[in-house]
N, CA, C and O atoms as a DFTB+ gen file, in Angstrom:
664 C
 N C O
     1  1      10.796      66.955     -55.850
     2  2      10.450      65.552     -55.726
     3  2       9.100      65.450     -55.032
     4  3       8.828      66.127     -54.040
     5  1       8.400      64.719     -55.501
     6  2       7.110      64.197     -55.024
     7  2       7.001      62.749     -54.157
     8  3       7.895      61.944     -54.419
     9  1       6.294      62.455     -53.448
    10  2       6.030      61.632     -52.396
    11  2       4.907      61.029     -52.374
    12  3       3.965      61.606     -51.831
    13  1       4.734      59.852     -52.896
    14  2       3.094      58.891     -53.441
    15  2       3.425      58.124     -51.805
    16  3       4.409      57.474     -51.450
    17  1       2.465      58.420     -51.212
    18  2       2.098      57.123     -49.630
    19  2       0.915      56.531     -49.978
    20  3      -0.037      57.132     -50.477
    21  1       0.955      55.463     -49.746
    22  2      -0.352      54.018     -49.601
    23  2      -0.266      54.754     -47.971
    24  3       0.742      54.784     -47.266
    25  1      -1.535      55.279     -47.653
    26  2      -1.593      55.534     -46.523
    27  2      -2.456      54.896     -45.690
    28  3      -2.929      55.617     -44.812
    29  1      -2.858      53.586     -45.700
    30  2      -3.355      52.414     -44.976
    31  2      -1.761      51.585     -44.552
    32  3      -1.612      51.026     -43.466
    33  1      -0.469      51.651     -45.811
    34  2       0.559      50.728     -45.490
    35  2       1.112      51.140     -44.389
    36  3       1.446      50.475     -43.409
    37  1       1.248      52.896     -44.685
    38  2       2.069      53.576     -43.488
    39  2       1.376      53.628     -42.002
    40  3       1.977      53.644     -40.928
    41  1       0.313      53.644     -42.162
    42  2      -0.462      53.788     -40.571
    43  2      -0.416      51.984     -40.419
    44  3      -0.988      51.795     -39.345
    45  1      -0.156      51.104     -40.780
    46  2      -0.536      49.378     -40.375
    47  2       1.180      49.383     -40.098
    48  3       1.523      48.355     -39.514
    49  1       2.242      50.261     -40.376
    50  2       3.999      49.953     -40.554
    51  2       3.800      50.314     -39.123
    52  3       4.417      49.516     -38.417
    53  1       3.089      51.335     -38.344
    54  2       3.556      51.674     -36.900
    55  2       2.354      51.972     -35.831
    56  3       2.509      52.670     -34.828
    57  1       1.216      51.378     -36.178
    58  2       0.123      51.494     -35.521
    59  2      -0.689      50.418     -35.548
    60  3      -1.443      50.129     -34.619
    61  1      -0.569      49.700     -36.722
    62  2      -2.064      48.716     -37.326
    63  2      -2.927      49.326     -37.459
    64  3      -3.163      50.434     -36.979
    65  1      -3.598      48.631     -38.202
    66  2      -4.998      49.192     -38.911
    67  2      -6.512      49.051     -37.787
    68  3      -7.649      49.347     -38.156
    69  1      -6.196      48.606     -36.587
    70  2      -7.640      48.023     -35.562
    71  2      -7.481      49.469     -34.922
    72  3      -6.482      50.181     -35.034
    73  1      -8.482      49.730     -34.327
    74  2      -9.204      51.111     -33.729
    75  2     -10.029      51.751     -34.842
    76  3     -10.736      51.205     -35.689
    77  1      -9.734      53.205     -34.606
    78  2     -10.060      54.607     -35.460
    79  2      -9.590      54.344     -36.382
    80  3      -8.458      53.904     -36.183
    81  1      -9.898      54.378     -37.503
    82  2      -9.093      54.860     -38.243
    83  2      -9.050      56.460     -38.636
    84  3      -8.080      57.112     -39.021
    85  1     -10.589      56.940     -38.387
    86  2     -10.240      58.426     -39.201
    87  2      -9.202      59.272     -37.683
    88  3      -8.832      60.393     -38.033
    89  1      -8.752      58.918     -36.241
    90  2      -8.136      59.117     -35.907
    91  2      -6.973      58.828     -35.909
    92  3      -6.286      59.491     -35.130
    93  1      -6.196      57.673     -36.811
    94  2      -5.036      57.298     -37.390
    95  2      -4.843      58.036     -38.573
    96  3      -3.801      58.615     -38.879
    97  1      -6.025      57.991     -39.314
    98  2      -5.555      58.660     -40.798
    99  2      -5.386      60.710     -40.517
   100  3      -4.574      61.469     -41.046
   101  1      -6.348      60.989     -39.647
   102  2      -5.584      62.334     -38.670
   103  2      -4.349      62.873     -38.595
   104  3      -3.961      63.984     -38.959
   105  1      -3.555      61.649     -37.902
   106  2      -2.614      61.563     -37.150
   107  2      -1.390      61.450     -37.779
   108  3      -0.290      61.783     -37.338
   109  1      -1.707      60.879     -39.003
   110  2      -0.335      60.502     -40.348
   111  2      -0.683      61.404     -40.604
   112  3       0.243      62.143     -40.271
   113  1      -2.062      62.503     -41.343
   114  2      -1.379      63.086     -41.529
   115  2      -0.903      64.701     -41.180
   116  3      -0.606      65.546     -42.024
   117  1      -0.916      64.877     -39.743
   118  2      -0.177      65.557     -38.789
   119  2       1.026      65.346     -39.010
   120  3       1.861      66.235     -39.173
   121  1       1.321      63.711     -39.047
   122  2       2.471      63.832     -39.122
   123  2       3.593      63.870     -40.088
   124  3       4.804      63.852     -39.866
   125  1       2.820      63.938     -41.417
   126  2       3.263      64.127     -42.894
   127  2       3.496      65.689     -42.480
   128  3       4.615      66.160     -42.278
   129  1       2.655      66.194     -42.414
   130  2       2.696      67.688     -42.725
   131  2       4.020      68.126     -41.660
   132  3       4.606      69.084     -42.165
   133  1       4.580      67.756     -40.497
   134  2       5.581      68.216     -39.853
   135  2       6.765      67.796     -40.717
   136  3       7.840      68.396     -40.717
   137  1       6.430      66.493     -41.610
   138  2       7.676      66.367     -42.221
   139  2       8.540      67.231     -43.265
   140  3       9.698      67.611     -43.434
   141  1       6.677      67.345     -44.139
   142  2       6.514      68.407     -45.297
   143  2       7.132      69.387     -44.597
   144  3       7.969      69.893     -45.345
   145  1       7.138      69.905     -43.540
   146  2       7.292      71.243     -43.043
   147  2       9.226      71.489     -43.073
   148  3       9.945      72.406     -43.470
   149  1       9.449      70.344     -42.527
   150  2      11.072      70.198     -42.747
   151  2      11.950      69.613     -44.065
   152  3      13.150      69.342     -44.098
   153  1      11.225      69.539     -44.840
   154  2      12.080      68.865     -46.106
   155  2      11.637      69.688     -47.303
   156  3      12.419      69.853     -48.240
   157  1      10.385      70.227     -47.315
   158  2       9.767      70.585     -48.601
   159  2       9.378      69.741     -49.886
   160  3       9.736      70.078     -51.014
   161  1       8.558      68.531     -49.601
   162  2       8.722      68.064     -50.476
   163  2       7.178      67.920     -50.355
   164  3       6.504      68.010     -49.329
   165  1       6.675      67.623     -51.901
   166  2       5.314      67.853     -52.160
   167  2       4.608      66.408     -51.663
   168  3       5.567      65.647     -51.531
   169  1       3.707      65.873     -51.417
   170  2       3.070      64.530     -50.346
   171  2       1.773      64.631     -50.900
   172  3       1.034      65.602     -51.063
   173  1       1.591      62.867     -51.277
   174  2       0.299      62.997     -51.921
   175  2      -0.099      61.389     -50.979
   176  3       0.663      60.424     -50.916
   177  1      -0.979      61.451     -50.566
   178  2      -1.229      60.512     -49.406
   179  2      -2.983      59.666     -50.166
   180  3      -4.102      60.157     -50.315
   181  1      -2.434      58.281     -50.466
   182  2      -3.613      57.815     -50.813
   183  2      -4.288      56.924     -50.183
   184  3      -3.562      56.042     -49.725
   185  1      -5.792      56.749     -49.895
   186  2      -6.428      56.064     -48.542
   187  2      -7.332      54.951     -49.759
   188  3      -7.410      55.239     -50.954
   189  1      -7.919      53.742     -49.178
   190  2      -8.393      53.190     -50.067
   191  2     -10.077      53.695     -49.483
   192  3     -10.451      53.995     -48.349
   193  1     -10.723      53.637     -50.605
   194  2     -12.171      53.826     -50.202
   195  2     -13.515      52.888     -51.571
   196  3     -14.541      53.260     -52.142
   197  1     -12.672      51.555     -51.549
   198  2     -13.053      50.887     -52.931
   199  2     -14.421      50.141     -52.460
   200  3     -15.133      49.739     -53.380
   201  1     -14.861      49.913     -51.141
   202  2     -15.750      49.332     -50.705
   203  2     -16.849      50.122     -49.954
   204  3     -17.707      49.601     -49.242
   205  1     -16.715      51.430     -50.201
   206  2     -17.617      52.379     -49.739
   207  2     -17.924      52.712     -50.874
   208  3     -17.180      52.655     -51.853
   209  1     -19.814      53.351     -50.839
   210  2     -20.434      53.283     -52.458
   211  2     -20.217      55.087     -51.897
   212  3     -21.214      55.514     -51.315
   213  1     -19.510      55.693     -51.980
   214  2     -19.221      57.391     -52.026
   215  2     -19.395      58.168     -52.672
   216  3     -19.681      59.348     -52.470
   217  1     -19.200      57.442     -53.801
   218  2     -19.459      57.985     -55.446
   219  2     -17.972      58.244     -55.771
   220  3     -17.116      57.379     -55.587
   221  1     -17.686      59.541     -56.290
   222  2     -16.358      59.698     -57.272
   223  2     -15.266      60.137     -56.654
   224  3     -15.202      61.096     -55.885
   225  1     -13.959      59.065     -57.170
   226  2     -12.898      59.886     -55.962
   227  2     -12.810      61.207     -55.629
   228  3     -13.186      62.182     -56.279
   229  1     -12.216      61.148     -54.428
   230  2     -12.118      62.587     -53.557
   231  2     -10.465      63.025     -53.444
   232  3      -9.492      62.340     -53.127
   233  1     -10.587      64.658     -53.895
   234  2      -9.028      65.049     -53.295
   235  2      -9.297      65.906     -52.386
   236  3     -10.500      66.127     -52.246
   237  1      -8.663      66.413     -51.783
   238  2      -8.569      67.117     -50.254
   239  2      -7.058      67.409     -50.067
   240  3      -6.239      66.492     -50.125
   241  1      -6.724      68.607     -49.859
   242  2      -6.018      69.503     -49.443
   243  2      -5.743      69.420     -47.844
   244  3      -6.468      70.306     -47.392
   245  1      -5.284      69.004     -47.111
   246  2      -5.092      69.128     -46.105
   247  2      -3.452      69.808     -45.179
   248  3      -2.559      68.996     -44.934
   249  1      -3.335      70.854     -44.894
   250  2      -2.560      71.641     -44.249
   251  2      -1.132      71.738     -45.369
   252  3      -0.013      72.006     -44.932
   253  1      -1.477      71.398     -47.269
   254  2      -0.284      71.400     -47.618
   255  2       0.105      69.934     -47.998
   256  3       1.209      69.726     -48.501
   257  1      -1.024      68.626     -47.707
   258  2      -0.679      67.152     -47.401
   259  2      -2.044      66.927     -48.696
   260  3      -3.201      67.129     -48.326
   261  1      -1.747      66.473     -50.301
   262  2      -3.032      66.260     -51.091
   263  2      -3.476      64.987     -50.329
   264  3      -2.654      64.485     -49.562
   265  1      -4.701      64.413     -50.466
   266  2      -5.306      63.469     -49.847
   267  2      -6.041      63.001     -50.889
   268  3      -6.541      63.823     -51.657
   269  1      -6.234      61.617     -51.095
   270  2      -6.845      61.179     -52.266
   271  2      -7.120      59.820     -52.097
   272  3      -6.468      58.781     -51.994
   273  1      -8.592      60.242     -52.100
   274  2      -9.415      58.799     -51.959
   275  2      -9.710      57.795     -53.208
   276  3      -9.936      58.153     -54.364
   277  1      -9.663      56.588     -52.766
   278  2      -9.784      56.077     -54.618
   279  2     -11.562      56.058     -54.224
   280  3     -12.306      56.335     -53.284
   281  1     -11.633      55.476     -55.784
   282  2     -13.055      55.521     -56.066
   283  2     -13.830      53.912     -55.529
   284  3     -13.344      52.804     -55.303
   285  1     -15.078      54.394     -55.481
   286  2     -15.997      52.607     -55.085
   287  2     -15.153      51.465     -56.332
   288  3     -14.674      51.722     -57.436
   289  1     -15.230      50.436     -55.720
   290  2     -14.709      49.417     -56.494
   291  2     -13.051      49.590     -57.289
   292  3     -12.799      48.983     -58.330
   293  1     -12.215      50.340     -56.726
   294  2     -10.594      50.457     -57.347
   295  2     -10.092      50.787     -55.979
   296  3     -10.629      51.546     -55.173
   297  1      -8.859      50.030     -55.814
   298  2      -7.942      49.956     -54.735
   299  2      -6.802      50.829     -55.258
   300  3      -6.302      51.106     -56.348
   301  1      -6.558      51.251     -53.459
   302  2      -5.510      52.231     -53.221
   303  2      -4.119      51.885     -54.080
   304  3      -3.405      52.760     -54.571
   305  1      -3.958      50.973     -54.139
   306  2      -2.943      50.344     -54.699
   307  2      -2.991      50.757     -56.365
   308  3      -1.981      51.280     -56.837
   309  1      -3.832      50.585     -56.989
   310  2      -3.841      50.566     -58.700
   311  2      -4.075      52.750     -58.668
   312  3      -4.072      53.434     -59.691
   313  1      -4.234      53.288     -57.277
   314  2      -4.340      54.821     -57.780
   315  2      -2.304      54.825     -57.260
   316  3      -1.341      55.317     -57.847
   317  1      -2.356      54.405     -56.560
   318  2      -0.677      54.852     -56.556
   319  2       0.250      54.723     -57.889
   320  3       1.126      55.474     -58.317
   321  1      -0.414      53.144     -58.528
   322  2       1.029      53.141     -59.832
   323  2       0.523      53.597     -60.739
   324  3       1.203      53.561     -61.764
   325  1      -0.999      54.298     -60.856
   326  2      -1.282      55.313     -61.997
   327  2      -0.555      56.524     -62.255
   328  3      -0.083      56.838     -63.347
   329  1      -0.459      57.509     -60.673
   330  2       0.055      58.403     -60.272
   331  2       2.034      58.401     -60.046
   332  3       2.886      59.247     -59.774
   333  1       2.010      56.928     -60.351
   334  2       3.798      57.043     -60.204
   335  2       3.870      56.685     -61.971
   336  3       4.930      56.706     -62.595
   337  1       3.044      56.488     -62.352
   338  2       3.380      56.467     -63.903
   339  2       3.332      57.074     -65.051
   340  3       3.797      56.841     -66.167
   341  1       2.346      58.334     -64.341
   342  2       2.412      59.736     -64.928
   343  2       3.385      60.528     -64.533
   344  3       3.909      61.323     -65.313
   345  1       3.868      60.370     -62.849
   346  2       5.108      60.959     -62.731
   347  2       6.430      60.508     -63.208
   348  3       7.259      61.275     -63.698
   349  1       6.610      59.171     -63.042
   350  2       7.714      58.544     -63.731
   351  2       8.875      58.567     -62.322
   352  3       8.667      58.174     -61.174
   353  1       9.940      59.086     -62.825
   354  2      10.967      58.999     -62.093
   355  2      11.270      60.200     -60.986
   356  3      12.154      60.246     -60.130
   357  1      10.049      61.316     -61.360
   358  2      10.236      62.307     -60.715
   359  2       9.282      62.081     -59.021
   360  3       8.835      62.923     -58.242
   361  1       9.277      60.731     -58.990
   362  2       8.601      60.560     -57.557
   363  2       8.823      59.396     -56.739
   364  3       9.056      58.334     -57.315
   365  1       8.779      59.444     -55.291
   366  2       9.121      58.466     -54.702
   367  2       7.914      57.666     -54.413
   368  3       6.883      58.337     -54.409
   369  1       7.757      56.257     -54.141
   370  2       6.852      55.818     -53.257
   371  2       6.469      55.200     -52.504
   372  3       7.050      54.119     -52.602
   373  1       5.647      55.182     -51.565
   374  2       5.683      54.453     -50.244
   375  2       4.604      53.678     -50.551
   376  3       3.442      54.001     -50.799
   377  1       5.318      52.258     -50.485
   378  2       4.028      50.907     -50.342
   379  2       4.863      49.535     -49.480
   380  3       6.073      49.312     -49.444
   381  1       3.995      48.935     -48.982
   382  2       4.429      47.844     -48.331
   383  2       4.135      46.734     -49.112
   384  3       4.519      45.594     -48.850
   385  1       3.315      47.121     -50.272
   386  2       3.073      45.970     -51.078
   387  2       4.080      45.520     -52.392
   388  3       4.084      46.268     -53.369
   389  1       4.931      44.289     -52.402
   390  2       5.848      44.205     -53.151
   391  2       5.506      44.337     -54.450
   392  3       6.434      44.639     -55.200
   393  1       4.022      44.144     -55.113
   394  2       3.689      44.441     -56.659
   395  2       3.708      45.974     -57.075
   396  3       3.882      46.593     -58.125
   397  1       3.494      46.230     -55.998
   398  2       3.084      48.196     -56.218
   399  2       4.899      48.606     -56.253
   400  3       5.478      49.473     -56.907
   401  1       5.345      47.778     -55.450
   402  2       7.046      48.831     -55.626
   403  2       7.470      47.949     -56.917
   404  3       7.719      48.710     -57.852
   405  1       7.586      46.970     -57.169
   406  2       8.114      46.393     -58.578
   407  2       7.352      47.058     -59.714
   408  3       8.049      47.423     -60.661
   409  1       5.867      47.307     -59.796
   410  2       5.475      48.372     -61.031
   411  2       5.963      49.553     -61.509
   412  3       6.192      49.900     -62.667
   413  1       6.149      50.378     -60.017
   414  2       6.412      51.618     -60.393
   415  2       8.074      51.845     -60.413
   416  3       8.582      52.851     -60.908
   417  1       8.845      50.758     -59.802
   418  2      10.198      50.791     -60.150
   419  2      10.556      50.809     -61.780
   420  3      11.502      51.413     -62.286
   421  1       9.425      49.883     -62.574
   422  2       9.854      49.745     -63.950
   423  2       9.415      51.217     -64.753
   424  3       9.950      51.461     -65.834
   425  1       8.268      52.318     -64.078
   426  2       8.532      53.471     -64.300
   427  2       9.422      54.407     -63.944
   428  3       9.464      55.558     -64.379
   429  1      10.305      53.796     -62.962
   430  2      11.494      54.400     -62.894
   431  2      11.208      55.500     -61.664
   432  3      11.895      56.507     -61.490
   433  1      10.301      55.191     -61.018
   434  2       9.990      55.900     -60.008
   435  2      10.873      55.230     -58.860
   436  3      11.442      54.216     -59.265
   437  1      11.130      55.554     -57.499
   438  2      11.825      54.938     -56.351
   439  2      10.839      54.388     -55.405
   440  3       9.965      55.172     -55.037
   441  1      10.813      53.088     -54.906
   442  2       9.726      52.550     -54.443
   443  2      10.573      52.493     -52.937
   444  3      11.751      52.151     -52.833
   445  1       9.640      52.932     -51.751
   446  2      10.209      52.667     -50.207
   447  2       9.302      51.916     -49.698
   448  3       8.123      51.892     -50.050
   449  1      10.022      50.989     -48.480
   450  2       8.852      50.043     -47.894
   451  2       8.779      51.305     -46.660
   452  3       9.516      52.115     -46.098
   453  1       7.135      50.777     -46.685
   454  2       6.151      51.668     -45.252
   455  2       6.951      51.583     -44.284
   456  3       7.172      52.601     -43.628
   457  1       7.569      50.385     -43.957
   458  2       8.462      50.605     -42.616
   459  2       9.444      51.731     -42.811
   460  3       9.299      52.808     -42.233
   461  1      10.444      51.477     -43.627
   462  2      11.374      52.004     -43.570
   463  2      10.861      54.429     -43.757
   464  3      11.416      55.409     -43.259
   465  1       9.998      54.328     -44.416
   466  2       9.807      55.483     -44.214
   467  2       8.907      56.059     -42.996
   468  3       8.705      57.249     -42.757
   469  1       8.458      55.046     -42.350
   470  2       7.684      55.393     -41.197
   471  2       8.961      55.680     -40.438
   472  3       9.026      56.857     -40.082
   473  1       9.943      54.967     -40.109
   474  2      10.961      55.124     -39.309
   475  2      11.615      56.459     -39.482
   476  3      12.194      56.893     -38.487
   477  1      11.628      57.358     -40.822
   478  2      12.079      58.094     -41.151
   479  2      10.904      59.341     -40.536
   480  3      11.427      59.933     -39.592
   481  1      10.078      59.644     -40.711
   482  2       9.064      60.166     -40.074
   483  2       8.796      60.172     -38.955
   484  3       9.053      61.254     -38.427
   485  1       8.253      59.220     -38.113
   486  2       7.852      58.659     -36.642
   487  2       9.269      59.189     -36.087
   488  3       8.987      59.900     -35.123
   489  1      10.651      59.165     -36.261
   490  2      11.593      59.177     -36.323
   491  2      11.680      57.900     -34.838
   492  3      12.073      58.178     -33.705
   493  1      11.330      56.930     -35.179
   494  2      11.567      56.211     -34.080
   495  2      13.065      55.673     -33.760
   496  3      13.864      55.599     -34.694
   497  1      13.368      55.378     -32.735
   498  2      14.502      54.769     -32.197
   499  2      15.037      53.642     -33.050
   500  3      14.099      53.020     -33.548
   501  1      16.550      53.030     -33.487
   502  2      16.596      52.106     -34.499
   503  2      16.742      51.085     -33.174
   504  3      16.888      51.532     -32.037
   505  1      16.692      49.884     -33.432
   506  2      17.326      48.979     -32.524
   507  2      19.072      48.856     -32.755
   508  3      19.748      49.125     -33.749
   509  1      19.313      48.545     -31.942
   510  2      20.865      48.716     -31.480
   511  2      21.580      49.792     -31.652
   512  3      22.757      49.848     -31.298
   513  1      20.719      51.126     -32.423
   514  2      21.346      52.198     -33.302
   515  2      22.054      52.218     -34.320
   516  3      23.104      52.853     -34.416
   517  1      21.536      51.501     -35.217
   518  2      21.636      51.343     -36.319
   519  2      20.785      52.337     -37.339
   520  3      19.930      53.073     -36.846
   521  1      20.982      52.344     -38.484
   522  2      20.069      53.565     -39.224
   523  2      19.736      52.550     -40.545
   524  3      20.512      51.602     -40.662
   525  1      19.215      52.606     -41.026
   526  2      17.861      52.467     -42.389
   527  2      18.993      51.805     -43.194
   528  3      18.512      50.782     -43.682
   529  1      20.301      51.935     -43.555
   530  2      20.588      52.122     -44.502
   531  2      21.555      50.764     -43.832
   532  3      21.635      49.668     -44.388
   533  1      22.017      51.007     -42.958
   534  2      22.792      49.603     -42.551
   535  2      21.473      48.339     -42.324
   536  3      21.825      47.169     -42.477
   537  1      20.549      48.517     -42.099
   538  2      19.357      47.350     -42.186
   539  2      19.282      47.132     -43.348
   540  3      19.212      45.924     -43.578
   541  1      19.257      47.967     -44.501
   542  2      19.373      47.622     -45.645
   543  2      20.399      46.842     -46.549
   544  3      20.170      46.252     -47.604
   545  1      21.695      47.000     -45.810
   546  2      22.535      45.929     -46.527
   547  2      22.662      44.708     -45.956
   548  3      23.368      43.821     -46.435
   549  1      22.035      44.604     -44.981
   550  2      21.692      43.146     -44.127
   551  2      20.561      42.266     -44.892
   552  3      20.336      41.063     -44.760
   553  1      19.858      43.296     -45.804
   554  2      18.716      42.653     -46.673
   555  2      19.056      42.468     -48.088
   556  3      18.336      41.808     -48.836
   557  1      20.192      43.064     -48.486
   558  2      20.068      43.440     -49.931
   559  2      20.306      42.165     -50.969
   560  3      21.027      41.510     -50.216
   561  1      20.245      41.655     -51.720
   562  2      20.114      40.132     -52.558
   563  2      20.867      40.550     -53.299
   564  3      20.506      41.618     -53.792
   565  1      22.103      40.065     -53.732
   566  2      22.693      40.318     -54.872
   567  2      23.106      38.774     -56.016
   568  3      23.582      37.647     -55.882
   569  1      22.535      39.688     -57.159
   570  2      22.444      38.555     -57.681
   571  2      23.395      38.286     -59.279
   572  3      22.988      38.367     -60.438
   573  1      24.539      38.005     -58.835
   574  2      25.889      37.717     -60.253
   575  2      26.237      39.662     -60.037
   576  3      25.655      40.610     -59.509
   577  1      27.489      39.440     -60.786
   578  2      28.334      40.767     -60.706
   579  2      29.160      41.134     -59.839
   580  3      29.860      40.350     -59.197
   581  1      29.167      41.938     -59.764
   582  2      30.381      42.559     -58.729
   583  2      29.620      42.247     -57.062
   584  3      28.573      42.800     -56.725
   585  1      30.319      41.358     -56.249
   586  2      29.165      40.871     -54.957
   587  2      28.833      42.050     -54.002
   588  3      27.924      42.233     -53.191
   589  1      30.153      42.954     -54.489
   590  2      30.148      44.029     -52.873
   591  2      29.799      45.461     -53.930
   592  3      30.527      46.453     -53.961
   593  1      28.621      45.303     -54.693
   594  2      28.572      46.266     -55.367
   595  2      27.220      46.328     -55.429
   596  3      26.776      45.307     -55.956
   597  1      26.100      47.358     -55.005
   598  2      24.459      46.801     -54.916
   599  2      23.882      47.171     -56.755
   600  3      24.356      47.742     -57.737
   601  1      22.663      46.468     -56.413
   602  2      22.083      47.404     -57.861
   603  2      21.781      48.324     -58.056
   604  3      21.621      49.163     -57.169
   605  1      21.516      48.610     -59.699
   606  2      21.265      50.162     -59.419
   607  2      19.950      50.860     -58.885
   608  3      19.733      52.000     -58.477
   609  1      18.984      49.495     -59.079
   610  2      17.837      49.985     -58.391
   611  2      17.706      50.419     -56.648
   612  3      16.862      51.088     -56.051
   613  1      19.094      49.621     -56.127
   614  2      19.021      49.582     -54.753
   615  2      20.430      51.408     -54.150
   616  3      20.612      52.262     -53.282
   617  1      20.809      51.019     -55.113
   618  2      22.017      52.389     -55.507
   619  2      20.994      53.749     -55.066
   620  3      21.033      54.645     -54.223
   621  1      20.077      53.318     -56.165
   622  2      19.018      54.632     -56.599
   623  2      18.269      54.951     -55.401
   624  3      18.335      56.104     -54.974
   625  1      17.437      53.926     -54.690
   626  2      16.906      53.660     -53.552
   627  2      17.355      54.262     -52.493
   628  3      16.603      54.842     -51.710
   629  1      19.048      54.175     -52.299
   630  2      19.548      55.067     -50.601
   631  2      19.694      56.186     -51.181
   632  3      19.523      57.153     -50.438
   633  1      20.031      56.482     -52.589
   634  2      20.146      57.600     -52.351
   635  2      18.993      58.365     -52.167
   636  3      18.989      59.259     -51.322
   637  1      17.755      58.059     -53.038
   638  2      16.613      59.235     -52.251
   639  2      16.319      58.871     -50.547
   640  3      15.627      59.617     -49.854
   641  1      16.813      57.901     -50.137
   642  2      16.328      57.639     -48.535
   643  2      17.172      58.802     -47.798
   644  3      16.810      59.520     -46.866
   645  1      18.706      58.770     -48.657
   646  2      19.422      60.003     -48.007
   647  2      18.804      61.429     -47.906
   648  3      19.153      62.219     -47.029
   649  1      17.901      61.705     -48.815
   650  2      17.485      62.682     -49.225
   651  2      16.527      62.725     -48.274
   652  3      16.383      63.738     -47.590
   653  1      15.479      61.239     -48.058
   654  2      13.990      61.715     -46.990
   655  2      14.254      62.133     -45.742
   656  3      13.556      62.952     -45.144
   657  1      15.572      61.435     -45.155
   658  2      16.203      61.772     -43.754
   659  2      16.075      63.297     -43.535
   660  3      16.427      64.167     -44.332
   661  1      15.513      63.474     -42.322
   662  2      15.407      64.636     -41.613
   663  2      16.698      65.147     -41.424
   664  3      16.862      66.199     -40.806
């Protein structure tokens, strides 16, 4: 399984975007790579760079963590559901933006919000001690059918979250 991050969503889910950034974007991904280190799963981390004239996107290798800059004038966002639409279903992805997880859901890829996988990472404290998955049925919309039965998109959803858990 592969791992698409909007990596502006994930550093703004538990830091915000004001300071450094190339010491935030560092720091994710330090802390990708400890994750990579415990799960094995391949991490492709995308930064936006649509308003810098740089010239042609950039990939970068970093400790095992691909890094991938979009190009002048194209947002981070339109390189993630390119890359979840060549992968299809064989990848997860992390965006906080609700158009980017509804696109690549219809490729059948698994879309996670930045929070919820930052929490999984950061491994921060839940409030009350609760875990990801009980916040999630406090959110879940169900709409006609069986009421105590989720969808399958949301079915599909815990189960790779079961899978990102450390």
């Amino acid at each position: 399984m592969e791992i698409i991050v909007d990596g502006y969503n994930l550093i703004a889910a538990d830091q915000g975007l004001g300071g450094d950034l190339e010491r935030k974007r560092s720091w994710l991904i330090q802390q990708l790579v400890t994750y990579q280190r415990q799960k094995g799963f391949e991490i492709v981390v995308v930064f936006d760079a649509w308003n810098a004239p740089t010239g042609d996107r950039a990939w970068e290798t970093r400790h095992g963590i691909k890094v991938l800059y979009s190009q002048y004038g194209e947002k981070a966002d339109d390189v993630v559901v390119r890359l979840a639409r060549a992968r299809g279903a064989s990848c997860v992805v992390v965006s906080s933006d609700r158009e980017v997880r509804g696109a690549v859901e219809r490729f059948g890829s698994v879309a996670i919000h930045a929070s919820e996988f930052a929490e999984i990472v950061y491994s921060l404290p839940r409030p009350g001690g609760r875990d990801a998955l009980e916040l999630a049925d406090e959110r879940a919309i169900h709409k006609g059918g069986n009421p105590h039965r989720l969808s399958k998109t949301e079915r599909k959803r815990r189960e790779i979250l079961k899978k990102l858990r450390v």
